[in-house]
N, C-alpha and C positions, 0 to 999 in steps of 0.2 A: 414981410414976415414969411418967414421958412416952415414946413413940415412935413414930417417923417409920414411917408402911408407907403402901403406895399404895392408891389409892383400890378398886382390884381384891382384896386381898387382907381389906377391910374384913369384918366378921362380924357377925348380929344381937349387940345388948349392947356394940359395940363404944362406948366415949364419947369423943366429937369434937371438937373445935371450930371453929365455921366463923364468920368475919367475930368473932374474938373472944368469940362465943355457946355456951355447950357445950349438946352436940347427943345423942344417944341413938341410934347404927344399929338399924332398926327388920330390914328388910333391903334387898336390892340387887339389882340384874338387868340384866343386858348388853344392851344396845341394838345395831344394826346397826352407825353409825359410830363405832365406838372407843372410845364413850363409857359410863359405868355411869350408872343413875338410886339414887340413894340414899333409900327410904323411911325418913322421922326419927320418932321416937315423938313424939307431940304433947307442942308446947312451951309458953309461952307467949303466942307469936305466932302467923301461920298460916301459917310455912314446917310443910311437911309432907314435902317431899321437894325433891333437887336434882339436878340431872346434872351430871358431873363427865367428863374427858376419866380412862379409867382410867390414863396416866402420873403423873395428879397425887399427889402424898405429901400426907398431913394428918399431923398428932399424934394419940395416941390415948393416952389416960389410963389 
């Protein structure tokens, strides 16, 4: 079962997906403007982490 929360309320283990890719919250931490940086658990590629504005919603599995 899938659900929408925003990118603020994310938690380490949380499983994601971004650009279609699923993803692993490694964790997260608030930046000055608005924005959270999301560290991912190592995937196959070398996204390691992204910044996200924290209004954005993802899916979370």
């Amino acid at each position: 079962m899938t659900r929408d929360v925003y990118v603020e309320d994310l938690v380490p283990g949380d499983r994601i997906s971004l650009e279609g890719t699923p993803r692993v919250v490694r964790t997260t931490s608030r930046l000055e403007n608005n924005q959270l940086r999301i560290e991912l658990v190592k995937g196959n590629d070398d996204l390691h982490e992204v910044v996200l504005d924290r209004t954005v919603k993802l899916q979370v599995n």
